[in-house]
N, C-alpha and C positions, 0 to 999 in steps of 0.2 A: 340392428342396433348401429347407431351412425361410430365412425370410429373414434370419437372426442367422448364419447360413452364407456364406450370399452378402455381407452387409455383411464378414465376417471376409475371405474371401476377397478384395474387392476391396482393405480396406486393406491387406493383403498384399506382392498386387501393386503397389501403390504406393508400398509401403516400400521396394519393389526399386530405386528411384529411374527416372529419364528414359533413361539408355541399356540398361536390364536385358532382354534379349532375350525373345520369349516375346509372351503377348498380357497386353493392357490391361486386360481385366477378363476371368472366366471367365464360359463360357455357364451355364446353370441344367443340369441332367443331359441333360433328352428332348431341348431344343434340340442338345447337344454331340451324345446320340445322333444324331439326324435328320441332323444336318449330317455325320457320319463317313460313314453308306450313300448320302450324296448326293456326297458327293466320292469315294467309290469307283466310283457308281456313272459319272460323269462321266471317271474319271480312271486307273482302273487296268481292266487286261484283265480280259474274262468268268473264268478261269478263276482268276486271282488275286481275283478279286471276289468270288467266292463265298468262300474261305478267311477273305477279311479279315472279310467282314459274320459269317460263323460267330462269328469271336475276335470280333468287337465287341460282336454281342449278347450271347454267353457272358461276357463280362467285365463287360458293363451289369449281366447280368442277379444274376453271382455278388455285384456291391458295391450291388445296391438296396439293400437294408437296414444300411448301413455308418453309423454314430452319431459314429467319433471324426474330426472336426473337419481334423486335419492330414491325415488318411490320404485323406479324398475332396476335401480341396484337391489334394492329390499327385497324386491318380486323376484328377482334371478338369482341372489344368493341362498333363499328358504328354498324356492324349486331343486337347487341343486344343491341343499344339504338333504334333502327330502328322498334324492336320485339317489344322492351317497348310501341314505339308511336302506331303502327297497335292497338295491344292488347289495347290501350286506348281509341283508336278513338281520337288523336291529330293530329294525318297528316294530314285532311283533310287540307286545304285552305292553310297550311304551305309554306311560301318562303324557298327557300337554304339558308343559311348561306354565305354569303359572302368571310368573311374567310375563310370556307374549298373551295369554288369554285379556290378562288386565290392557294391555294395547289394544286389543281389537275394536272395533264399531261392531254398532248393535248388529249392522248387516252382516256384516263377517261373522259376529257369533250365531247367529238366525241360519247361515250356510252351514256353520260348525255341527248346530242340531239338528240342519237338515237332512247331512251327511249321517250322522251317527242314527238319525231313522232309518235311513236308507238300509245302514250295515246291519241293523237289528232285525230290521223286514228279512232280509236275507239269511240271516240266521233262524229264525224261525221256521221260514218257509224248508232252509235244511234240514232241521231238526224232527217238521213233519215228513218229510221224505223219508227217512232213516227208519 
């Protein structure tokens, strides 16, 4: 991220004022990546692990070359409230937000149901194991 990025970004979040949820400044991109496949790799089962590192790199890899300003603030601050929840063990039983659902494009939601086949496939093939 060029550094006129990152200065935008942090005043940003600092506009949010002292109780605005979320983190205090964002990472640079490779650190947010590294730090996503280290809290999976720490925090979520083998089997979900591979799923998530898939969609993380495939999501790095689709917005490297991404130029307008709000959109990969957008994209760096979800990814690293997303770090925050793994690294806490809060996602588990989590609903989506509403609100961002009503935001998304069809394609975003088309990933969202791609995603959650995926974790069902996986669940089941568990279940018959067991």
């Amino acid at each position: 991220m060029r550094p006129a990025l990152r200065l935008l970004a942090q005043s940003m979040n600092t506009a949010k004022g002292l109780n605005a949820p979320g983190p205090t400044a964002l990472l640079p991109p490779i650190y947010l990546y590294r730090r996503l496949l280290r809290a999976h790799r720490k925090h979520l089962p083998p089997e979900l692990r591979v799923v998530g590192d898939e969609y993380v790199k495939s999501e790095f890899r689709a917005h490297r070359n991404v130029e307008n300003p709000v959109h990969l603030i957008g994209f760096l601050t979800e990814w690293q409230l997303y770090a925050q929840k793994i690294e806490g063990d809060s996602w588990r039983g989590e609903k989506l937000d509403p609100q961002k659902l009503e935001k998304m494009s069809d394609e975003q939601i088309g990933q969202l149901y791609e995603l959650y086949k995926e974790i069902q496939k996986l669940g089941t093939e568990e279940g018959q194991e067991s």
